[in-house]
C-alpha positions as CSV (number, residue, x, y, z in Angstrom):
1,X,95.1,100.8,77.2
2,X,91.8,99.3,77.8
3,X,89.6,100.6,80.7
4,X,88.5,96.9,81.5
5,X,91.5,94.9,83.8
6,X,93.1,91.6,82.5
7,X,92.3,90.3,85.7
8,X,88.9,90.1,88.1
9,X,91.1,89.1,91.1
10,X,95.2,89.5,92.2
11,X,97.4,89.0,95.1
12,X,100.5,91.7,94.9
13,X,103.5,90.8,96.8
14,X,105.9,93.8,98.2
15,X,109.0,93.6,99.6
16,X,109.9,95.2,103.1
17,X,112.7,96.4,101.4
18,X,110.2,98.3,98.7
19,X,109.0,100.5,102.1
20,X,112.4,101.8,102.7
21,X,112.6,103.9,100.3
22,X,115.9,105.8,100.2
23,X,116.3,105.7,103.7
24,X,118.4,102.3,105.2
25,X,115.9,100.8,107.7
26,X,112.1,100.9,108.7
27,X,109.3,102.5,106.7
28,X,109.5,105.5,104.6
29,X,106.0,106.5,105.2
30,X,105.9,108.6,101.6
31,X,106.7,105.4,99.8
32,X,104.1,103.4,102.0
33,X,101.1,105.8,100.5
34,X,102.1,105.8,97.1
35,X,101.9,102.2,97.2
36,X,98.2,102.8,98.6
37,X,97.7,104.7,95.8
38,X,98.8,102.3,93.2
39,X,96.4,99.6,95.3
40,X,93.6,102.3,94.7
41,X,93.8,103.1,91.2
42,X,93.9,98.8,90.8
43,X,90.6,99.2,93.1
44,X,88.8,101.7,91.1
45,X,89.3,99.7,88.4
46,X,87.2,97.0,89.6
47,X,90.2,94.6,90.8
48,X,89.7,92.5,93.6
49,X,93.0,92.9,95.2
50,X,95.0,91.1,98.4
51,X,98.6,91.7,99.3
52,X,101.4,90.1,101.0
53,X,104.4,92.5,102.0
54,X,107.7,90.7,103.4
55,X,109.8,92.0,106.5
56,X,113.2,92.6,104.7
57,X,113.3,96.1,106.1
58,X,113.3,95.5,109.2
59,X,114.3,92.0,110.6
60,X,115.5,88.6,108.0
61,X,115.1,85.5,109.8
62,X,118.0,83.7,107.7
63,X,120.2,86.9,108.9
64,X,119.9,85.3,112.6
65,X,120.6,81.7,111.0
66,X,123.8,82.7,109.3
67,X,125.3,84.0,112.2
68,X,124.7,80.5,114.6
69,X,121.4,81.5,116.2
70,X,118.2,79.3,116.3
71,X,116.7,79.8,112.3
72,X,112.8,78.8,113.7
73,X,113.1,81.8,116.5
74,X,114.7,83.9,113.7
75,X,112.2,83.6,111.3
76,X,109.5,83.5,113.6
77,X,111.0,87.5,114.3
78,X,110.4,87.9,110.5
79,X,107.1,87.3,110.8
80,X,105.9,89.6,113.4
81,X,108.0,92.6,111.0
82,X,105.7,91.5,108.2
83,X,103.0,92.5,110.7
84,X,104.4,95.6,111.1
85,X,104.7,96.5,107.4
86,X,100.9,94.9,106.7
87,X,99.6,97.4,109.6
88,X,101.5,100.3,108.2
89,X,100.0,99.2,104.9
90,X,96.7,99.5,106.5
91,X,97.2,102.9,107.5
92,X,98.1,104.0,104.3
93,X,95.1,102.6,102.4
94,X,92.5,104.0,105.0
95,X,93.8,107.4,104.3
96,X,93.3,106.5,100.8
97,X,89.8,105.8,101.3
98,X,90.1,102.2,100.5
99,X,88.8,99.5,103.0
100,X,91.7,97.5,104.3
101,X,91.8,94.8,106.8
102,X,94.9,92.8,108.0
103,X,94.9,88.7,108.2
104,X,97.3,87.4,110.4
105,X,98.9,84.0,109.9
106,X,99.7,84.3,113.6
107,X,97.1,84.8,116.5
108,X,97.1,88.4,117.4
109,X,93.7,89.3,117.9
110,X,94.6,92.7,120.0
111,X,96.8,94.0,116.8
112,X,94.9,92.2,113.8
113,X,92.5,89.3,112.8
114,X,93.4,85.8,112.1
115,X,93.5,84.2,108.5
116,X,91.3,81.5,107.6
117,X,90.6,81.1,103.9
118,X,86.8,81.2,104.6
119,X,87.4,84.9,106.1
120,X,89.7,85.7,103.4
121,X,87.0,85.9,100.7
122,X,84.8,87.1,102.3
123,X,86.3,90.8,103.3
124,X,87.6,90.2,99.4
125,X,83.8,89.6,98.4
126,X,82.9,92.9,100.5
127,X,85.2,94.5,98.7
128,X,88.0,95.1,101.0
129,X,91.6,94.8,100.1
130,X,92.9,92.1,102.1
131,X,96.6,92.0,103.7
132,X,98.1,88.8,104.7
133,X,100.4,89.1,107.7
134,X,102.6,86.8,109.7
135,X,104.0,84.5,106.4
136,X,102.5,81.0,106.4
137,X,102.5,80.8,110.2
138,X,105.7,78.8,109.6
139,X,109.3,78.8,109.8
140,X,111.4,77.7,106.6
141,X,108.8,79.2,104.4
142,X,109.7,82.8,102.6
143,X,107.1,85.7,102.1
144,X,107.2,84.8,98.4
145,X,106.0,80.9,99.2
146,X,103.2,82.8,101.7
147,X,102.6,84.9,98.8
148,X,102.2,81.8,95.8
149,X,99.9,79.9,98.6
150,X,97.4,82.8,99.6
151,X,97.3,83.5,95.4
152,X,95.9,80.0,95.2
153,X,93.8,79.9,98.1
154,X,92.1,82.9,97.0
155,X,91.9,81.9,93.5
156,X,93.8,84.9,92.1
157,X,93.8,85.4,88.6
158,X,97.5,86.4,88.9
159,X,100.2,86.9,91.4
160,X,102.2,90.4,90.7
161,X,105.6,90.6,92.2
162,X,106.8,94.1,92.9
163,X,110.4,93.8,92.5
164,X,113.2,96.9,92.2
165,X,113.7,96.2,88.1
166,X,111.1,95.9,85.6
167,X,110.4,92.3,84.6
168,X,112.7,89.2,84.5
169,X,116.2,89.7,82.8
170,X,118.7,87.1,81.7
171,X,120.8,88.8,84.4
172,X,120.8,91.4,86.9
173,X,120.5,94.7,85.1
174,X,121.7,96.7,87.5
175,X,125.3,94.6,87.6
176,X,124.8,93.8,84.0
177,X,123.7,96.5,81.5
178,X,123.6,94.2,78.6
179,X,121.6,91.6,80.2
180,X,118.0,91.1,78.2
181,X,114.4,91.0,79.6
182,X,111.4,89.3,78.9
183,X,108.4,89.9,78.3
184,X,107.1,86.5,78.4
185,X,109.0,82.7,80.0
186,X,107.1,79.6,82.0
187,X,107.3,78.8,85.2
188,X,109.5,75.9,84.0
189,X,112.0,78.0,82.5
190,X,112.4,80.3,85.7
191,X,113.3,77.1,87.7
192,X,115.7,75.7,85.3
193,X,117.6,79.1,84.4
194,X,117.5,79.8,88.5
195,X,116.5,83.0,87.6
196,X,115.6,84.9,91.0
197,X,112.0,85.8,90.3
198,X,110.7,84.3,93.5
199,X,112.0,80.9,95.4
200,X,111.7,77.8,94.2
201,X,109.1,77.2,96.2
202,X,106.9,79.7,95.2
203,X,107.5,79.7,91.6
204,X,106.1,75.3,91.7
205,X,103.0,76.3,93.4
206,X,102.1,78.7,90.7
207,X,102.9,76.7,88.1
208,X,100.9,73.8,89.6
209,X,98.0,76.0,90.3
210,X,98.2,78.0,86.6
211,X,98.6,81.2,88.1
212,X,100.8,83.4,86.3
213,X,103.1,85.7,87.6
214,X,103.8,89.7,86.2
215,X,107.2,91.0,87.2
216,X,107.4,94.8,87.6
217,X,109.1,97.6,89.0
218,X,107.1,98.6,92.1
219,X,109.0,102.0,92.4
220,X,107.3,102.9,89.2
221,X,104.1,104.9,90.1
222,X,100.7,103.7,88.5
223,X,102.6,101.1,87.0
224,X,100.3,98.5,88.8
225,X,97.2,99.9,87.3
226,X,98.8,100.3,84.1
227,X,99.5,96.7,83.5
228,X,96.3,95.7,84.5
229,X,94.7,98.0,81.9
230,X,96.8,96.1,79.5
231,X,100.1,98.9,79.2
232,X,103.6,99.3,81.3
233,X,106.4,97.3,81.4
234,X,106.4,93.8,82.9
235,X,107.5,90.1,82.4
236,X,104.4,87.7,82.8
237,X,105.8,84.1,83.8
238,X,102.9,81.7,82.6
239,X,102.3,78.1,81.8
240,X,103.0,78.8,77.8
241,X,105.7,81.0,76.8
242,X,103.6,83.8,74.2
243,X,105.9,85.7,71.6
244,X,108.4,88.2,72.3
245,X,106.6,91.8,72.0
246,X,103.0,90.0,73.2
């Protein structure tokens, strides 16, 4: 593996549900500053790196919607758990030593500050890692979307997506054993398989942006900074399909 990073500058997206751990609800705070730690080794490298964490482990907007109550009030909930996670994030980086600050898509100036993409890069010129908070500020739009949006407002070399598997398989590996992965497929494939990478959404702003996308397991540790340096296991979703192996 090289000691130089494939990429200058990336946006990671976490699931709520990756802060969990083992346990069923909330944040495992163990899990929360290994993730710091794999956000630090990327750091030392040189990386310029922003997140986006979702609110799965604690509160699911559509969860509300499927069960007759208002969708916009249920996913504005959602929003203020990703809030949560992105100031538990925080935490976990400042005890790592690594300068952190938290941009909410949401007013809160007591808790955090607010986004704007001109404050954006500059904490990620400073060198800070930045965490975006609060979604797009909208209802309707997932953490993933929030994630592809901030990627191209940032101009992120790549968007990784911490996921629970290892790339992008033909099927769920954990339901189907025999089900293949890749290590390379375009965003145009993704949407016309369906293949649950990230929404829809998501997956067209990248494309129209040319920012590729690098599946991995986020429960495997210094698996972040390994792919950066070139090793690991991922899938990297790009504009041109590259051979199998590559």
């Amino acid at each position: 593996m090289s000691s130089i990073p494939l990429y200058k500058r990336v946006l990671l997206k976490v699931s709520g549900e990756a802060l969990m751990g083992n346990q069923g609800f909330g944040i495992d705070v163990e899990v929360a500053d290994r993730i710091a730690g794999d956000i630090k080794d990327a750091v030392d490298l040189g990386v310029q790196v922003a997140v986006v964490i979702g609110g799965g482990n604690i509160f699911r907007g559509v969860a509300v919607a499927s069960k007759g109550g208002d969708r916009v009030t249920g996913d504005h909930m959602g929003m203020l758990a990703t809030i949560i996670n992105s100031l538990a994030l925080r935490t976990s980086l400042v005890k790592k030593g690594v300068d952190a600050v938290v941009l909410s898509a949401i007013a809160m100036p007591q808790l955090c500050e607010s986004f704007s993409q001109r404050k954006a890069m500059w904490n990620i010129e400073q060198g800070r890692v930045v965490i975006f908070a609060g979604g797009t500020g909208n209802p309707y739009f997932t953490t993933d979307s929030a994630a592809a949006l901030r990627a191209a407002e940032i101009g992120a070399d790549a968007l990784f997506k911490g996921t629970q598997v290892d790339g992008v398989y033909t099927a769920d590996p954990k339901k189907e054993p025999e089900a293949e992965r890749f290590t390379s497929i375009t965003h145009d494939e993704v949407i016309a398989r369906g293949l649950s990478v990230m929404d829809v959404a998501a997956v067209a702003l990248t494309r129209e942006n040319h920012i590729p996308i690098v599946v991995f397991s986020i429960h495997e540790e210094g698996g972040f900074s390994d792919i950066l340096r070139g090793g690991g296991r991922s899938t990297l979703v790009t504009d041109q399909r590259l051979p199998q192996g590559q």
